[in-house]
C-alpha positions as CSV (number, residue, x, y, z in Angstrom):
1,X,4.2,20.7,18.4
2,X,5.6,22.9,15.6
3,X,2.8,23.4,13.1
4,X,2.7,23.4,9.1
5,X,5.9,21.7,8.8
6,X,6.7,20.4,4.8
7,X,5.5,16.8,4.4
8,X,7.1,14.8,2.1
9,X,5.1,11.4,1.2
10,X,7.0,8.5,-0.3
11,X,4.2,6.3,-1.5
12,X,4.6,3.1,-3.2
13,X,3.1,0.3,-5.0
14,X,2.2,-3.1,-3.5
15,X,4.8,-3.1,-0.7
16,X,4.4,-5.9,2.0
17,X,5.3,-4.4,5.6
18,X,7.8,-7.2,6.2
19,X,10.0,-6.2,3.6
20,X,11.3,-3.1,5.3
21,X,10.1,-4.3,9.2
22,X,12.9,-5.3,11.2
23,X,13.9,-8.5,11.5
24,X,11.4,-9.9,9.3
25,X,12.6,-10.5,5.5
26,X,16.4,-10.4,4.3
27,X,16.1,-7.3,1.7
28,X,18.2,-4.8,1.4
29,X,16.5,-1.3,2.6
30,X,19.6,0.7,4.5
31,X,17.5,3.9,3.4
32,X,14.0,2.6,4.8
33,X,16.2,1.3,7.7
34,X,17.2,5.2,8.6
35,X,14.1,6.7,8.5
36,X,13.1,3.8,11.0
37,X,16.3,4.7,12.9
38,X,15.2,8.2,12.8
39,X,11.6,8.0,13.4
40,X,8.6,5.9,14.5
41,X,8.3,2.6,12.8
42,X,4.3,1.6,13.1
43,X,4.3,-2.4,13.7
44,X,0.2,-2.5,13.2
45,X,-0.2,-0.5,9.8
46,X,-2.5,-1.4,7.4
47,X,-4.6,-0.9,4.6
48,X,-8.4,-0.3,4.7
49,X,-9.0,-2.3,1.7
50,X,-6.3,-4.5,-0.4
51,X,-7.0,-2.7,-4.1
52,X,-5.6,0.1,-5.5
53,X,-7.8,2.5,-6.7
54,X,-10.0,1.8,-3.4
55,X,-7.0,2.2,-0.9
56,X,-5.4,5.5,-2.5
57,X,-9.1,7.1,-2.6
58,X,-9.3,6.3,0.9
59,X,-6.0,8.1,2.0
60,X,-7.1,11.3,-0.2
61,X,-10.4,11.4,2.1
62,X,-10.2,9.6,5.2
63,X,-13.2,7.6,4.4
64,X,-13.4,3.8,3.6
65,X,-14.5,2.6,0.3
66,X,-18.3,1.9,1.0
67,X,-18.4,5.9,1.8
68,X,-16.3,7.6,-1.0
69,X,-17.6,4.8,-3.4
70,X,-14.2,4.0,-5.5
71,X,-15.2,0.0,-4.8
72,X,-12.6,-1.5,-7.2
73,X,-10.2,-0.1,-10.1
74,X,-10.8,2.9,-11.8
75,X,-9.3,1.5,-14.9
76,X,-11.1,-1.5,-15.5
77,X,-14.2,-2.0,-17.1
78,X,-15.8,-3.3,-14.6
79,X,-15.4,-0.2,-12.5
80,X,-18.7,0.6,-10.3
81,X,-17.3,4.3,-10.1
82,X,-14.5,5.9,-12.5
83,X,-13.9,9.3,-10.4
84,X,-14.3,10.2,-6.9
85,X,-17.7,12.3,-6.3
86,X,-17.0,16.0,-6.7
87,X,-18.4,16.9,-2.9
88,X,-16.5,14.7,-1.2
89,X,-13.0,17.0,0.7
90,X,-9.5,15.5,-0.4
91,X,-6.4,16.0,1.1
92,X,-4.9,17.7,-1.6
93,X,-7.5,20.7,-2.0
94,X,-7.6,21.4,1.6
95,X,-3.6,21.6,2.0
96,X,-3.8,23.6,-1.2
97,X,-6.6,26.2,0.2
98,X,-4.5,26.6,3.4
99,X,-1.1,27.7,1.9
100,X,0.7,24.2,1.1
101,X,2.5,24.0,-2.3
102,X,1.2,20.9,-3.3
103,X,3.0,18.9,-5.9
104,X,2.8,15.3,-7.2
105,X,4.9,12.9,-9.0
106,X,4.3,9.1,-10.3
107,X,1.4,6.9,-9.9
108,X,-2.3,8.4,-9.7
109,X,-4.7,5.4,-10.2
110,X,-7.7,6.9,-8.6
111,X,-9.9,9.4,-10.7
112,X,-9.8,7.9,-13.9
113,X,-11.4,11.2,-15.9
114,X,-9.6,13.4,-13.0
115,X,-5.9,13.7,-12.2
116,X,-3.9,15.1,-9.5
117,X,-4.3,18.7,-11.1
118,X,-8.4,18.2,-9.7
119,X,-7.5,17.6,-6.5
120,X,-5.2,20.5,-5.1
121,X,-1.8,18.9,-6.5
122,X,0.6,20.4,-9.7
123,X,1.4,17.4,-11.6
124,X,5.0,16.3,-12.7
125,X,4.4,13.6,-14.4
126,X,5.7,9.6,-13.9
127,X,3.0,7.9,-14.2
128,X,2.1,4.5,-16.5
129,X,-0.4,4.3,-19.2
130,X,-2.4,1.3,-18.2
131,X,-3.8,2.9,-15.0
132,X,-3.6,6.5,-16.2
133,X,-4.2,8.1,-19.4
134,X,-3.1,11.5,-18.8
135,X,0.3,11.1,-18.8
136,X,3.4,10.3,-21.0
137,X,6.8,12.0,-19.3
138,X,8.4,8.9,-18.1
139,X,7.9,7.5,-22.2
140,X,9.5,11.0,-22.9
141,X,12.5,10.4,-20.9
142,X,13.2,7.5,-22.4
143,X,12.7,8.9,-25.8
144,X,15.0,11.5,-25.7
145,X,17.4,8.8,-24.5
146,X,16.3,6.7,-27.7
147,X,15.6,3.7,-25.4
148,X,12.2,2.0,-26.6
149,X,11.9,-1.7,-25.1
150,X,9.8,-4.3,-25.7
151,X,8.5,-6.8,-23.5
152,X,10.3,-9.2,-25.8
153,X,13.6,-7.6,-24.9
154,X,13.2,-8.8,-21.5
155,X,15.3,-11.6,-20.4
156,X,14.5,-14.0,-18.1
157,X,10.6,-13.8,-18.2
158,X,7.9,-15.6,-16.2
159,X,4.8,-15.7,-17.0
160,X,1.3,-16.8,-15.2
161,X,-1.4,-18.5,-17.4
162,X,-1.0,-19.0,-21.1
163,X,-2.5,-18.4,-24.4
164,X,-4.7,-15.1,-24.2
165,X,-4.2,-14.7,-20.3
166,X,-0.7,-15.4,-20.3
167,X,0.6,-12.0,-18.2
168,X,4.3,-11.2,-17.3
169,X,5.4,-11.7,-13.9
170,X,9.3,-10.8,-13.8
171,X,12.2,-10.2,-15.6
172,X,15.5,-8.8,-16.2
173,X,15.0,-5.0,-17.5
174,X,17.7,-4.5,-20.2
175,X,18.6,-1.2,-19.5
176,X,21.0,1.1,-17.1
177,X,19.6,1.8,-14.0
178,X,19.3,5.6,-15.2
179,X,16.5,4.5,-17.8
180,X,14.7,3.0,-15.2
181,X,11.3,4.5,-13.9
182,X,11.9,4.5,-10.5
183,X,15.3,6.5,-10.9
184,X,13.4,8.8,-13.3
185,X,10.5,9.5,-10.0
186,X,13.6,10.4,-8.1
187,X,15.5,12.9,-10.4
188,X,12.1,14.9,-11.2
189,X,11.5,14.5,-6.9
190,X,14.9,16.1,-6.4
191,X,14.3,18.9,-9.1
192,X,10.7,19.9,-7.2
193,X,13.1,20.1,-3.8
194,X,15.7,22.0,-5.3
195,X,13.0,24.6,-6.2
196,X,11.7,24.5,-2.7
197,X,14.9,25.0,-1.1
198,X,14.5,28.4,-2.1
199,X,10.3,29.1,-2.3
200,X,8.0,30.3,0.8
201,X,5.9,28.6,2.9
202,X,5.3,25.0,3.4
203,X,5.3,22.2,0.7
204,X,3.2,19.1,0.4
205,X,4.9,16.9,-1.9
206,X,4.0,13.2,-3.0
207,X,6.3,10.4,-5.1
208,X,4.6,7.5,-6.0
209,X,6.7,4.6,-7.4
210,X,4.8,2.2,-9.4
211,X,6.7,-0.3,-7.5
212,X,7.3,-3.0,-6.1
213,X,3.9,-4.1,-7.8
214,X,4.9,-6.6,-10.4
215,X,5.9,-7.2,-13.6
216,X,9.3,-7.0,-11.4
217,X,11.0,-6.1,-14.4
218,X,14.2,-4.2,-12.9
219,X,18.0,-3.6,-14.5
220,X,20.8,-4.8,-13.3
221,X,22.5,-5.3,-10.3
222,X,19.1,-5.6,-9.0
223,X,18.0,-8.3,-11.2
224,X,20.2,-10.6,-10.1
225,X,21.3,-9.6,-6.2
226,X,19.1,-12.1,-4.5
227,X,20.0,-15.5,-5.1
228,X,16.5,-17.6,-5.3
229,X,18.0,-20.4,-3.9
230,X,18.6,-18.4,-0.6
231,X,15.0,-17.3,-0.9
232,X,12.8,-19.9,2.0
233,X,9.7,-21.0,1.2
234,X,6.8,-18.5,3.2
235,X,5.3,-19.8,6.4
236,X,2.1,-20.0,4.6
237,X,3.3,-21.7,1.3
238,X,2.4,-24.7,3.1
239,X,-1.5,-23.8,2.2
240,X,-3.5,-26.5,1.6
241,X,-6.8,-24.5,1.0
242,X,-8.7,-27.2,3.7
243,X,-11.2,-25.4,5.5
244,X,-10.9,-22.4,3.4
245,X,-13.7,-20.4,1.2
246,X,-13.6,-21.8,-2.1
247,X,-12.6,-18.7,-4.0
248,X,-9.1,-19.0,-2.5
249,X,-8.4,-22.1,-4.3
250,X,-9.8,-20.9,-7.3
251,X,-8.3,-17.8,-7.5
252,X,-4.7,-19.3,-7.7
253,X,-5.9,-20.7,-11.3
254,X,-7.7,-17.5,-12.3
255,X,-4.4,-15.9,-11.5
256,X,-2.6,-18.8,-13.6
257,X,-0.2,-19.6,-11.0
258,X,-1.9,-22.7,-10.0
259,X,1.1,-25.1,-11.5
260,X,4.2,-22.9,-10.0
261,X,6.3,-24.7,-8.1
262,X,8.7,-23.2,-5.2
263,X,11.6,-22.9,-7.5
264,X,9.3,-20.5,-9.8
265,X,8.0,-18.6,-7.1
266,X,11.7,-17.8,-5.8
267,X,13.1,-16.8,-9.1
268,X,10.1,-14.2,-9.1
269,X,10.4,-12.9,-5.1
270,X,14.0,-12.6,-6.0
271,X,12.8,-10.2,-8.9
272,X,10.2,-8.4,-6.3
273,X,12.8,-8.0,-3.5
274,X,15.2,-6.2,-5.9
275,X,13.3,-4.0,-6.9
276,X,12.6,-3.1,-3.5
277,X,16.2,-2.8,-3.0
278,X,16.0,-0.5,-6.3
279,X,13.4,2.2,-4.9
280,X,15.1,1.8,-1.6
281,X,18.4,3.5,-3.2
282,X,16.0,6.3,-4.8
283,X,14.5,7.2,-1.8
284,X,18.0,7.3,-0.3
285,X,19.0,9.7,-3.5
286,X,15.5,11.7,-2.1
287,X,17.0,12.1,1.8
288,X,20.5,12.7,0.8
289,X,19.1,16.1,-1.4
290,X,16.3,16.5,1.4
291,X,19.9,16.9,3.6
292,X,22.0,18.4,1.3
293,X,19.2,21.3,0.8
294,X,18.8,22.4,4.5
295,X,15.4,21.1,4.3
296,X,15.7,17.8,7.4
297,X,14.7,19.8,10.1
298,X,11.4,21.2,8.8
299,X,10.0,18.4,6.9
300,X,8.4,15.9,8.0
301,X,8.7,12.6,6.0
302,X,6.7,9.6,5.6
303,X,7.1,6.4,4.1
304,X,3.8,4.0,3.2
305,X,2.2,1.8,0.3
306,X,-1.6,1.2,-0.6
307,X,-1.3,-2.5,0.3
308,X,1.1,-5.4,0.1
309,X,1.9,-8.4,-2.5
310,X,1.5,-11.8,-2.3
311,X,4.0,-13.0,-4.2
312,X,3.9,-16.5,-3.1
313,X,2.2,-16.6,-0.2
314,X,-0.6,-18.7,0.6
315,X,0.3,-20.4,-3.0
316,X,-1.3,-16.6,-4.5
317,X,0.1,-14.0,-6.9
318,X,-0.8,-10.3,-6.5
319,X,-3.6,-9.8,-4.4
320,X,-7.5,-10.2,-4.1
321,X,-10.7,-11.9,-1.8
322,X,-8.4,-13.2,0.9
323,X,-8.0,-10.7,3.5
324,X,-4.3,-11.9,4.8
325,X,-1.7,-9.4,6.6
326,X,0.5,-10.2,3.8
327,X,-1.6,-7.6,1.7
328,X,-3.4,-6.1,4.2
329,X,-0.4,-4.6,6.6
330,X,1.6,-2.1,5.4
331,X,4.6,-0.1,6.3
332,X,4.4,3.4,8.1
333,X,7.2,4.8,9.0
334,X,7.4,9.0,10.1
335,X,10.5,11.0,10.5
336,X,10.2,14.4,12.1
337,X,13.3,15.7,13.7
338,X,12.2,17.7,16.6
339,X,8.7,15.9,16.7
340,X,8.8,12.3,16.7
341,X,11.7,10.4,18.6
342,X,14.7,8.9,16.6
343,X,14.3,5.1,16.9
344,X,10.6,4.7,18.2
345,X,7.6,2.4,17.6
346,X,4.2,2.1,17.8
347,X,1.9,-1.4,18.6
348,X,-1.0,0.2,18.3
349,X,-3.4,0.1,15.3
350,X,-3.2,2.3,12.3
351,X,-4.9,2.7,8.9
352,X,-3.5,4.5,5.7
353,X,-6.2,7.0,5.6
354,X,-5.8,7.9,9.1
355,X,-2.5,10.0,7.2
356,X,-5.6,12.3,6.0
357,X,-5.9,13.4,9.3
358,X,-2.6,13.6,10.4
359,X,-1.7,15.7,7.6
360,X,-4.7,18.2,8.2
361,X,-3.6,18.2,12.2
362,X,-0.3,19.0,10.9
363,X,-1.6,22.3,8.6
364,X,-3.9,23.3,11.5
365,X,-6.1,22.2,9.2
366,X,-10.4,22.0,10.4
367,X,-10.8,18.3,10.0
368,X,-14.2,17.4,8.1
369,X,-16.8,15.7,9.7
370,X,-17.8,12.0,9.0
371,X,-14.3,10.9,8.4
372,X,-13.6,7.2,9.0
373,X,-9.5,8.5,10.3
374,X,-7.9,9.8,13.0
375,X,-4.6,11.8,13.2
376,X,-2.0,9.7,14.6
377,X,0.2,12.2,16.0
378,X,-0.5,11.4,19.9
379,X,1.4,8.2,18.9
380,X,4.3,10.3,17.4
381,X,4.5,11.5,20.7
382,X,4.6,8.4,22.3
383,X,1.1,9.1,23.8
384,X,-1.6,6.3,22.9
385,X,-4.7,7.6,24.2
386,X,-7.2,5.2,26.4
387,X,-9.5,5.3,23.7
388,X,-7.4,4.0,20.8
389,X,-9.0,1.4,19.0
390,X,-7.8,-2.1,20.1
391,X,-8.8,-3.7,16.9
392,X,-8.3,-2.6,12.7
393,X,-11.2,-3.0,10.8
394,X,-10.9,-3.6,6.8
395,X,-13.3,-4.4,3.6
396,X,-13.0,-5.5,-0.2
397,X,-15.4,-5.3,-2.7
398,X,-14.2,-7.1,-5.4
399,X,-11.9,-6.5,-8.4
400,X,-12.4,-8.1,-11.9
401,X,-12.5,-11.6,-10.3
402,X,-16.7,-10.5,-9.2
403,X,-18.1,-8.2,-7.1
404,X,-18.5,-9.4,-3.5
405,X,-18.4,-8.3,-0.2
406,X,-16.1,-9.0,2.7
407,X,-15.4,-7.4,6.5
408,X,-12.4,-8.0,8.4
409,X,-11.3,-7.2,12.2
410,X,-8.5,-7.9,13.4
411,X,-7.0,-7.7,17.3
412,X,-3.4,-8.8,18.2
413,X,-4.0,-11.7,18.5
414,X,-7.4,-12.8,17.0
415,X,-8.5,-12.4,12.6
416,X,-12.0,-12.7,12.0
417,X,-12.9,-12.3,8.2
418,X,-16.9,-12.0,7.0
419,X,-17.5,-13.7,3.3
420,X,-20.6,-13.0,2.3
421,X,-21.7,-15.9,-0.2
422,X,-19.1,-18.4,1.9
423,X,-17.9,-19.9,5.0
424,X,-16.5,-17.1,7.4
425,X,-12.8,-17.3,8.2
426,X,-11.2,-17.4,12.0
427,X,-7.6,-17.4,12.4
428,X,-5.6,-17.9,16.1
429,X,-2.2,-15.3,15.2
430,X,-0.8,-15.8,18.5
431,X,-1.1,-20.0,17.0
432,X,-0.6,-19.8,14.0
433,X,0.4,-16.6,12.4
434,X,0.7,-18.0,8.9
435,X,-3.1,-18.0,9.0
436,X,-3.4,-21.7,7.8
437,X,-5.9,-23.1,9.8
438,X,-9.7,-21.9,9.7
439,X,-11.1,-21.7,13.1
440,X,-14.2,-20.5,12.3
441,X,-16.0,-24.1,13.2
442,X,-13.7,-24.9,16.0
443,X,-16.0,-25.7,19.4
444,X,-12.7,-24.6,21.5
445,X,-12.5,-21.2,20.2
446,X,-17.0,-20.3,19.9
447,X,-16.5,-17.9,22.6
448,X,-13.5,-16.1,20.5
449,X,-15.5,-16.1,17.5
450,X,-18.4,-14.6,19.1
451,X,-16.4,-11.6,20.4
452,X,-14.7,-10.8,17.2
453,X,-18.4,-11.3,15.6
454,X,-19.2,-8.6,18.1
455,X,-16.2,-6.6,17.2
456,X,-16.8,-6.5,13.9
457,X,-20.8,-5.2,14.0
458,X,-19.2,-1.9,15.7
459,X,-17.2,-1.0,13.4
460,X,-19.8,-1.4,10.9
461,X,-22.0,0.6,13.2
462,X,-19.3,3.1,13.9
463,X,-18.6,4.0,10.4
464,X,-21.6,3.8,9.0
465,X,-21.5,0.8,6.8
466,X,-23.6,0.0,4.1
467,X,-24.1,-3.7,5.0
468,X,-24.3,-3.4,8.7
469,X,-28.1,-4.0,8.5
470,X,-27.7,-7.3,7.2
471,X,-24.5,-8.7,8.3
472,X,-25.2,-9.0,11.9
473,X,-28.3,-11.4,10.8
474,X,-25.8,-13.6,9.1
475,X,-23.1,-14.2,12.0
């Protein structure tokens, strides 16, 4: 394997995986589609933990959140940590002390005292206000452009809840697709690769849209180029909530979207698939200069998101205490011309902060001890070792909703999810892969929920869990 190739990272915001899998959603992605076609599509991706803060920390260490200690949201007040402990290794400070130019653009959302700058990166800017308060280049941009919109300016709004906790959804962005955010992340992306077309040694570069994570506010054409009448209700739309832990039920009216209707939901997954189709055609901006600048065959190029979005699903907005694969898997994709095999994919089970370790393997990097990843390049290779985990194991802590804990493990064909102060959840995906019914008290299936009981007290053995004292007691 060639070593200390340039990685390039595009990161994003709240993507589902079946918005860019194949044959899953109807969206537009022909740019997502060739790195697919040109590299490894992973089919079992996800997310350790289904917040943002909590996921992203995770992929800068390799650790899950109960171990780096980012629980929930940096931003909020409710935050049990605002910055990541100064002794734990990042990603971006070992690349940086082994050679790698290390460069940053867009959404940060993990140290809230501490930006990229800490942590090994030079920072370009991009990012929003409300999670980060570091930065203002993206409000410069648009300045200099003398466009200053309000959200009253945007046409076509939907809101969830009302009064005081009324919070925009979706809209139509009135402005040209150059003033948009996303387009902005791409420009200062191409500018960084333009100056590394002609630097030394290896770059590790990183563009995170603050996208598709709603409000899907997005311009034209992309407003308006999904119909929401073409748009079918989700599998799991059909959620009645019977059998499920109580939270579920009420987190549709903390949300506020307790009274939408299908017709409301569509007119807002129309908004969130084109602006999916929006980044798509920046990242497609991204690979045409990647090409243009005699940069393809030594870069290696990877395309993930920190979790997904429910937009709909299970009758939810956003995401939170229900640990479904609809914000829980994620899309992976890696090109590497030379490396990985145009047109491949992988089955087996993969986390986002197992990229920690890949990238390290990659630098001929020492990898730390204690991490909770493993480099996935045997699987770039088409080689799944023996001892590959067989099962994904995932936790949440809570967000502003309450603090609470919550373990899942999931196999390909069984989901067993541990609620702490509730019923636990079982769910048959070979059955019934929307996840609707609750198996967890089903006589037929006490042997499967004994194993995945079993499955899930080793992983919280095996990484050291905080709560594996107690939880095995419970189950």
């Amino acid at each position: 394997m060639p070593s200390r190739p340039n990685i390039l990272l595009l990161f994003t915001d709240q993507e589902r995986a079946d918005l860019v899998a194949p044959d899953e959603l109807p969206v537009d992605t022909p740019n997502i589609d060739r790195l697919r076609e040109e590299g490894q599509w992973f089919e079992s991706a996800f997310t350790p933990t289904s917040i943002c803060t909590s996921a992203r920390a995770s992929l800068l260490t390799g650790l899950y959140p109960h171990a780096h200690g980012l629980l929930n949201n940096s931003h909020e007040a409710d935050a049990i940590r605002t910055d990541l402990p100064e002794r734990i290794p990042t990603v971006g400070e070992l690349l940086a002390e082994s050679g790698y130019d290390n460069t940053y653009i867009g959404k940060w959302h993990v140290s809230h005292e501490r930006g990229p700058g800490d942590f090994g990166f030079r920072y370009f800017g991009g990012s929003d206000i409300h999670h980060d308060n570091f930065d203002v280049a993206f409000e410069y941009y648009r300045e200099v452009r003398g466009i200053s919109i309000e959200e009253s300016a945007v046409e076509d709004r939907i809101y969830a809840g009302t009064g005081a906790n009324k919070s925009l959804i979706a809209g139509t962005d009135p402005v040209d697709v150059e003033a948009s955010r996303p387009y902005f992340l791409a420009d200062v992306t191409i500018s960084a690769l333009e100056r590394w077309a002609d630097g030394e040694g290896p770059f590790f570069h990183r563009t995170d849209f603050l996208g598709p994570h709603h409000p899907y506010v997005i311009p034209e054409p992309y407003a308006s180029m999904y119909d929401p009448s073409d748009i079918e209700p989700w599998g799991s739309y059909a959620e009645t909530f019977d059998g499920k832990p109580r939270v579920h039920e009420q987190y549709t009216e903390y949300r506020g979207v307790d009274g939408f209707d299908w017709e409301t939901w569509s007119r807002a997954i129309a908004k969130y698939f084109g602006f999916m189709t929006l980044i798509d055609d920046q990242i497609g901006r991204i690979l045409d200069a990647v090409d243009a600048l005699g940069l393809t065959d030594e870069t290696a190029v990877v395309h993930t998101s920190d979790h997904g979005d429910f937009a709909g699903s299970h009758r939810q907005f956003n995401k939170g205490p229900l640990m479904y694969d609809e914000t829980y898997r994620i899309p992976l994709l890696v090109r590497w011309p030379g490396v990985v095999a145009s047109g491949s994919h992988s089955e087996a089970f993969v986390r986002l902060q197992d990229l920690m370790a890949t990238f390290l393997e990659w630098a001929d990097i020492e990898q730390p001890s204690g991490l909770h990843a493993r480099s996935i390049q045997p699987l770039l290779t088409g080689q799944e070792p023996d001892t590959w985990p067989r099962s994904v194991y995932a936790q949440y802590h809570g967000d502003e909703f309450g603090l609470y804990s919550q373990r899942m493990v999931r196999t390909h064909q069984y989901k067993f999810v541990y609620n702490g102060p509730d019923r636990n959840e079982l769910y048959d995906l070979h059955a019934d892969p929307d996840e609707l019914q609750n198996l967890i008290d089903h006589p037929a299936y006490a042997e499967a929920r004994t194993e995945m009981a079993d499955r899930l007290t080793d992983w919280m053995d095996r990484v050291d869990d905080s709560l594996r004292g107690w939880v095995p007691n419970t189950l």
